[in-house]
GUKOLRO-514683 format. One line per 4 residues: for each residue z, x, y of C-alpha. Coordinates in steps of 0.001 Angstrom, whole numbers, plus 500000, padded with zeros to 6 digits. Example, Ala and Ser with C-alpha at 12.3 -4.5 7.8 and 13.67 -1.06 7.14 Angstrom:
% GUKOLRO-514683
507800/512300/495500; 507140/513670/498940
This chain:
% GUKOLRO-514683
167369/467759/752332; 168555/464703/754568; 165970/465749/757058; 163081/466086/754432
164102/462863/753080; 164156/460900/756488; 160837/462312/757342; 159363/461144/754254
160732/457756/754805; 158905/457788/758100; 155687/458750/757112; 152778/456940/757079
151604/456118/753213; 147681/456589/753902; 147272/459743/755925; 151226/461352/754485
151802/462097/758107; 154501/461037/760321; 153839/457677/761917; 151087/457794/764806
151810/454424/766684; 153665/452638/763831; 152429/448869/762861; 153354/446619/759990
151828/444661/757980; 152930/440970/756933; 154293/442359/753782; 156765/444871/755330
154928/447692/754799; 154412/450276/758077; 151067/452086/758414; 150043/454453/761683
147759/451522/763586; 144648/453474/763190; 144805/454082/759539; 145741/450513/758542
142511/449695/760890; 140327/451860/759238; 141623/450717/755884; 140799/446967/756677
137750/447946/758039; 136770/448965/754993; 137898/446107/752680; 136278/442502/752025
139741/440786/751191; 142325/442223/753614; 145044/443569/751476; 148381/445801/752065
147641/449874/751012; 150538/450221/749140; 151349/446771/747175; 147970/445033/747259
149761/442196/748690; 146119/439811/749828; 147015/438714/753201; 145035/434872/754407
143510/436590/757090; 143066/440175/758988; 146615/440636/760957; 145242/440963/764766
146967/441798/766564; 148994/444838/765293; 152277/444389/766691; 153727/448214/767642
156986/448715/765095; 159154/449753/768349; 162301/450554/766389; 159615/453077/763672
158196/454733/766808; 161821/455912/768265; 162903/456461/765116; 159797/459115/764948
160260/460187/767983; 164253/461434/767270; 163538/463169/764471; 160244/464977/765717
163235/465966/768644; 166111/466779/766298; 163660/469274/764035; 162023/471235/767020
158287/470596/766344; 155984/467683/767570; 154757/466923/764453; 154150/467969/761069
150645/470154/761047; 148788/471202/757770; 150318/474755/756603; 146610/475766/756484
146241/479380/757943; 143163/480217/759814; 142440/483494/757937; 143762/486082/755941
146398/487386/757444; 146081/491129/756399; 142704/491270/756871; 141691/488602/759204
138669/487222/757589; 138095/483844/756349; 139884/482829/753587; 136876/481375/751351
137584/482608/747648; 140382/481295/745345; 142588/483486/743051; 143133/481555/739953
145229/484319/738515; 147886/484030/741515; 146973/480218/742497; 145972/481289/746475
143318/481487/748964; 142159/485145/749484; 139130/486384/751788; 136267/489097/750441
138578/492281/751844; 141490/491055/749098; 138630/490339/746411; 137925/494162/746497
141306/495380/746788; 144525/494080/745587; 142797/491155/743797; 140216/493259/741660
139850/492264/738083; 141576/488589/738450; 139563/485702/738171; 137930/484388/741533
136092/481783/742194; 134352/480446/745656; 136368/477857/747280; 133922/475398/746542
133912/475996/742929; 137648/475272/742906; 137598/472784/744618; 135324/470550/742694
137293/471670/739284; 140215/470427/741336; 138615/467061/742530; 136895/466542/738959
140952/466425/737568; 142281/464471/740257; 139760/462200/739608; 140424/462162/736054
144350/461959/736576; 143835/458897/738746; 141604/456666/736274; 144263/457226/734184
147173/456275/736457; 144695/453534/737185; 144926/452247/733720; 148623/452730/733094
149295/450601/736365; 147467/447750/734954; 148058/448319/731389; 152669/447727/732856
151373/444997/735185; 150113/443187/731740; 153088/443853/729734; 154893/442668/733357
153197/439302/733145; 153897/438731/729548; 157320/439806/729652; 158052/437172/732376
155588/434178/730511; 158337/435372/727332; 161327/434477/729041; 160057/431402/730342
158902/430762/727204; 162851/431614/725727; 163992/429213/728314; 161770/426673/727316
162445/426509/723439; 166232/426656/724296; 166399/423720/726525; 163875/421600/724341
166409/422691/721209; 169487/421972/723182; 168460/418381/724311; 167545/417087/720710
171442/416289/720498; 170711/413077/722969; 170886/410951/719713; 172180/407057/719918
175210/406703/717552; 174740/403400/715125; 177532/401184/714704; 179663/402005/712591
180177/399280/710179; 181444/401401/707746; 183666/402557/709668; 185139/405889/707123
181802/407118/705912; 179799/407385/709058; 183131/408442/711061; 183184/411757/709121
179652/412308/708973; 179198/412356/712724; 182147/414195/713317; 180753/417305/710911
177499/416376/712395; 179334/417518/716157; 180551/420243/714849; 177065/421663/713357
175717/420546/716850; 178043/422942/718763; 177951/425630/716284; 173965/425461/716761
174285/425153/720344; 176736/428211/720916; 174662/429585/718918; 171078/429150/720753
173042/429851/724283; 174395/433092/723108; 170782/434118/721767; 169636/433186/724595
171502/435252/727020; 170766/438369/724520; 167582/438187/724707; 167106/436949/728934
169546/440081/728783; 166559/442303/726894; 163775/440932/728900; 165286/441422/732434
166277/445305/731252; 163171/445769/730143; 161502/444296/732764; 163258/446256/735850
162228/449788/734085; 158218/448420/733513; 158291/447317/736987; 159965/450907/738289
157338/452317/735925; 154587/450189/737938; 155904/451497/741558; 155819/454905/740425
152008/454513/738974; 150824/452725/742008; 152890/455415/745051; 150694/458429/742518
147246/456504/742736; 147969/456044/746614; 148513/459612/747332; 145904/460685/744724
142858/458227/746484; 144287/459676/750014; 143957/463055/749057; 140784/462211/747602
139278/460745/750411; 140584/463277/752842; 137946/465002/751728; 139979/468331/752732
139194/471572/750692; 142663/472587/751731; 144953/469310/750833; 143300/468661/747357
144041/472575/746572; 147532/472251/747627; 148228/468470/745912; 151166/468208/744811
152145/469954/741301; 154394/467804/740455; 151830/464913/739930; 149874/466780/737106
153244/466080/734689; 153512/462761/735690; 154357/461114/732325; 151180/459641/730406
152939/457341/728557; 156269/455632/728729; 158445/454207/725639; 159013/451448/727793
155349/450497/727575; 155740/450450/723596; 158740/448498/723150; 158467/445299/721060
158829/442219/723597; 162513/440423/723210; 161738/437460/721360; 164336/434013/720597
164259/434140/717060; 166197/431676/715562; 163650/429599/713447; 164819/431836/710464
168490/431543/711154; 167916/427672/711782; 166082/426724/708664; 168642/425778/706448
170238/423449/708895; 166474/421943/709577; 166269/421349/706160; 169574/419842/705735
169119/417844/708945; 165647/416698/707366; 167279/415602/704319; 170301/413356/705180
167788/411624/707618; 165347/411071/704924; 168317/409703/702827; 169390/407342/705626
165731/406074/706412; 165201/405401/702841; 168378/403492/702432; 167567/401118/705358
164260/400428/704396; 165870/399477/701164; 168098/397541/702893; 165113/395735/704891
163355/394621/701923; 166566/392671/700249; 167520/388975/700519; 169708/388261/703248
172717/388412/701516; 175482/391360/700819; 174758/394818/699100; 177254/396939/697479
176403/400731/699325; 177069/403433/696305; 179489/405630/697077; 178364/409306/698478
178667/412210/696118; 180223/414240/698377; 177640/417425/697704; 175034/416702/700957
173499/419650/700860; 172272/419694/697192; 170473/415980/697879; 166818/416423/696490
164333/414006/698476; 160703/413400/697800; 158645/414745/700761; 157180/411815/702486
153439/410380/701364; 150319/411390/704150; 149794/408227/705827; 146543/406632/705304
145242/404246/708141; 141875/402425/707840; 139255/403651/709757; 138283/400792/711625
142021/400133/712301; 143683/400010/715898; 145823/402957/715292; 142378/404932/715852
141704/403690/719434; 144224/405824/721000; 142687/408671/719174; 138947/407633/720287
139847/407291/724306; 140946/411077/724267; 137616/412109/722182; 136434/415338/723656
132962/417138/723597; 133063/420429/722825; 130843/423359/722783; 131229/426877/721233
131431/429958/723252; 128848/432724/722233; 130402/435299/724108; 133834/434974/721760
131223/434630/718490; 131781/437501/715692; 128158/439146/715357; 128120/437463/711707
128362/433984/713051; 125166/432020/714379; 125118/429436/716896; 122660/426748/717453
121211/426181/720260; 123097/423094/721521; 125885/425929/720901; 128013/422666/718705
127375/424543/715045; 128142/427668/713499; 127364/429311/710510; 127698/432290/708911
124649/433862/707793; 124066/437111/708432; 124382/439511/711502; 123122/439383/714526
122039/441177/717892; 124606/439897/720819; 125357/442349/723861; 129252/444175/723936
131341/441748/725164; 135472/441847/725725; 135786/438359/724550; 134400/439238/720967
136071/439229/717861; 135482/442087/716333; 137366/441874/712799; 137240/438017/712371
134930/435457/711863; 135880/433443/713931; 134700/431435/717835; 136390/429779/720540
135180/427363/722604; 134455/426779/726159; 136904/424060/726894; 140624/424804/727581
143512/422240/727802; 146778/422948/729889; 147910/419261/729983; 147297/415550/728555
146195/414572/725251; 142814/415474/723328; 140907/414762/720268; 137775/416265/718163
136538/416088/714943; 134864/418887/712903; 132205/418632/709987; 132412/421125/707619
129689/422038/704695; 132299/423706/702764; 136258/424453/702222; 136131/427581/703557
137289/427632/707202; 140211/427674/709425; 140158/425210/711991; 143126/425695/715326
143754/426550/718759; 144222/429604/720178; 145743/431228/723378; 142890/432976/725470
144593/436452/725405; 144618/436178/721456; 143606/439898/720467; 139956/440342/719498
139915/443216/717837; 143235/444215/715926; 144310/443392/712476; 146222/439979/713637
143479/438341/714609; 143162/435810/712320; 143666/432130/714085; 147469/431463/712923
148156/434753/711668; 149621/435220/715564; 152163/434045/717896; 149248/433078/719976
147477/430538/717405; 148163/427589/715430; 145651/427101/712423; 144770/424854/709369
143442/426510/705902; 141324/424230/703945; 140195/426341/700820; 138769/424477/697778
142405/425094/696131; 144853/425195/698310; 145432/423621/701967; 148066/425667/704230
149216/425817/707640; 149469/428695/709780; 151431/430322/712805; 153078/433605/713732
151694/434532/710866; 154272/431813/708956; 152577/429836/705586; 153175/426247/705180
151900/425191/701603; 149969/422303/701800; 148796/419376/698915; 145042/420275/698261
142261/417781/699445; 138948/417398/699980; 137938/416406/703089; 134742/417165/704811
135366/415808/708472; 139124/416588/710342; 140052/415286/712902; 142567/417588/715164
144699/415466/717850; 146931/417925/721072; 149088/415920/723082; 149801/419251/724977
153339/417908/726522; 154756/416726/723676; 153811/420041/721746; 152417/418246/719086
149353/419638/717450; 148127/416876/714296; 145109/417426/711862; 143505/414546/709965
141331/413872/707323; 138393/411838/707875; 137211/409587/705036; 136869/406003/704792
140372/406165/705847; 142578/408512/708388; 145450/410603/706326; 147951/412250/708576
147248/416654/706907; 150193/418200/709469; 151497/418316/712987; 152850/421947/714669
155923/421153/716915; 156103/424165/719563; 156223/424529/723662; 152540/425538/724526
153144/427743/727653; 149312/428805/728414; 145639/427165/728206; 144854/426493/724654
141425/426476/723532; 139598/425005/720010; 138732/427648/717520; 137090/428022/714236
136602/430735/711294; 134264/430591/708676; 133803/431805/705457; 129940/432812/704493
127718/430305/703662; 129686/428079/705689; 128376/425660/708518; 131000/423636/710967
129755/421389/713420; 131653/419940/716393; 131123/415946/716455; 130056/414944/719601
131124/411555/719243; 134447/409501/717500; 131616/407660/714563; 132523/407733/710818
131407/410691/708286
């Protein structure tokens, strides 16, 4: 078995012989010089048979592996024979004829003598015949491979964007505690308040680390068995486009059994991605957090608006968490004012993509409006949605700070960003009704915001113009109404860890036009 295993070791991984010359490529990987010549020969983009690895340039020369060759050279030495031939016989044996029929029945190559005889009544077919069944399954078996291999490679890829992403929200959670301490002039109350404060602060911390490490844990397990699953998908669609190639009656008759049970799917494949889920288990402390630093704000804005002179501070009630505060107002900003500008020097022009566009939604010809109108003719296209009405459009940020306005002739829409590898298709693909989305829903009755499929009730407005603001490092993602004056509707805090690009649904009857400049309503 040592032997076996040695000389599979040492054979080449594009003709599955031993090693003829042995040469390797820049990404370790050791080919027979003539095959790894022929294969490059062949390609546009040099690129290593067995990982894909894309090299800068054709490797000339081929350096001879010396230690490979000697290595080949022992073991053709220690087993007796030159070199490992094809077990093809040249004819039957009992009859010496050619051997160009196939027994199906008995799974061998017989000639027209054992047809007659021994082999009467099975089912035979010419060697051709079988041949091209045989090829027609390979065939089939390696499109599917195919497709497995790049369906892991995706769930790779996001697996490894997810634990960035994990590492991200943790370090941005755990560096919120760089807060200034006030002077304490009263000394007692704000003494035990930062003290409990500490304490929540490590409890959340300990907390966020230990989730943290479970779930890095999850990832990297699940990660090493995808990427197993990967090697073993990619070794069977080498061997199966060698043997297909080959173009050998012989070798694609005698493949390999064991390849028709490789495993169509894997569990692995289907398992949910590990996720840092601690919003829920957070929330109440938010909350409370968001409430004694409403309290304090208020009381020194209280405290701003006195005559200089001394104020008696009531004493605390001692119940924090049962303090009910009045969420603040929307801030309303003139619409000539300064505080605009900033807004105004990020103004972007956008256009809508027709390729994402539902077939319900119409787009005019400047491709900056969309209604919804009725259906319409446009070609098959992977970036459709399919379930939705919804577009993206062309223009993707990954950095900086932008700003566009949208006009809408109804409340009926949904107006967000969206990752571009938001499904198209499924029954989550409603812009904020995702992980990969943010949204705002202005209905005639009700304003909400949306993401991960997570409500935020909103007071109802009216506003025919919003304005919608990304500063993309920060993570801040605002929405305005546009009037005669600028009102503040929400801002999503989150870690944006791909391209995010403008989107839009409509409802029917509905028309939304992208501004193409910062002017009034």
């Amino acid at each position: 078995m040592a032997g076996l295993d040695l000389e599979e070791k040492l054979s080449c991984a594009i003709c599955l012989e031993l090693f003829t010359e042995p040469v390797t490529a820049p990404c370790g990987h050791s080919f027979c010089r003539r095959c790894l010549s022929d294969y490059l020969d062949r390609q546009q983009l040099p690129t290593c048979p067995a990982c894909r690895a894309t090299f800068e340039r054709r490797p000339e020369p081929l350096a001879k592996n010396l230690v490979l060759d000697e290595m080949v050279k022992q073991l053709k030495l220690s087993s007796g024979k030159p070199q490992r031939a094809p077990a093809e016989p040249a004819g039957c044996p009992q009859h010496f004829k050619p051997l160009d029929l196939y027994c199906r029945g008995e799974g061998r190559l017989i000639c027209s003598a054992c047809f007659i005889g021994e082999h009467r009544g099975h089912e035979v077919v010419t060697v051709d015949d079988e041949r091209a069944q045989r090829e027609k399954e390979l065939m089939a078996k390696h499109e599917e491979i195919e497709r497995q291999e790049k369906k892991t490679e995706m769930r790779i890829n996001t697996l490894k964007q997810q634990s960035i992403s994990i590492k991200l929200i943790a370090m941005l959670v755990c560096c919120q505690d760089s807060v200034s301490r006030a002077q304490t002039s009263y000394v007692n109350k704000f003494s035990t308040l930062a003290r409990e404060l500490e304490e929540m602060k490590a409890k959340v911390i300990e907390y966020i680390v230990t989730k943290e490490n479970i779930s890095l844990e999850q990832v990297s397990s699940t990660l090493a068995k995808l990427e197993e699953r990967c090697t073993e998908l990619r070794n069977a669609r080498l061997k199966l486009e060698t043997t297909l190639k080959s173009n050998d009656p012989w070798k694609i008759l005698q493949f390999p059994q064991e390849i028709h049970a490789l495993k169509k799917s894997s569990q692995n494949l289907e398992e949910p991605i590990p996720e840092l889920a601690i919003e829920n288990k957070l929330d109440a402390v938010k909350k409370d957090l968001e409430a004694i630093s409403l309290l304090i704000s208020k009381c020194l804005q209280d405290l701003s608006r006195q005559a200089p002179e001394s104020r008696k501070i009531p004493e605390s009630t001692g119940n924090s968490h049962c303090v009910s505060v009045k969420p603040p107002e929307p801030r309303v900003l003139p619409s000539t004012s300064h505080i605009r500008e900033p807004f105004l020097k990020n103004y972007r022009r956008l256009q809508f993509n027709p390729n994402s566009a539902h077939r319900y939604l119409t787009l005019s010809k400047d491709r900056c409006r969309v209604s919804h109108r009725g259906a319409q003719h446009y070609p098959v296209h992977v970036e459709r949605f399919e379930k939705e009405w919804q577009v993206l459009c062309c223009e993707s940020f990954d950095t900086g700070q932008h700003y566009w306005e949208v006009e809408i002739s109804s409340e009926w829409v949904y107006l967000g960003v969206a990752y571009s590898d938001i499904d198209r298709k499924g029954p989550d693909t409603l812009i904020g009704r995702n992980s990969l989305s943010w949204s705002l829903q202005l209905f005639s009755k009700s304003y909400s915001a949306w993401h991960a499929n997570r409500e935020v009730k909103l007071p109802p407005a009216k506003y025919q113009r919003v304005g919608v603001y990304l500063d993309y490092m920060a993570g801040t993602l605002s929405f305005y109404g546009i009037t005669n004056t600028i009102t503040l509707i929400h801002t999503f805090r989150s870690v944006f860890i791909q391209p995010l690009y403008p989107a839009v649904w409509v409802g029917e009857n509905v028309v939304a036009t992208l501004c193409q400049d910062g002017a009034g309503s």
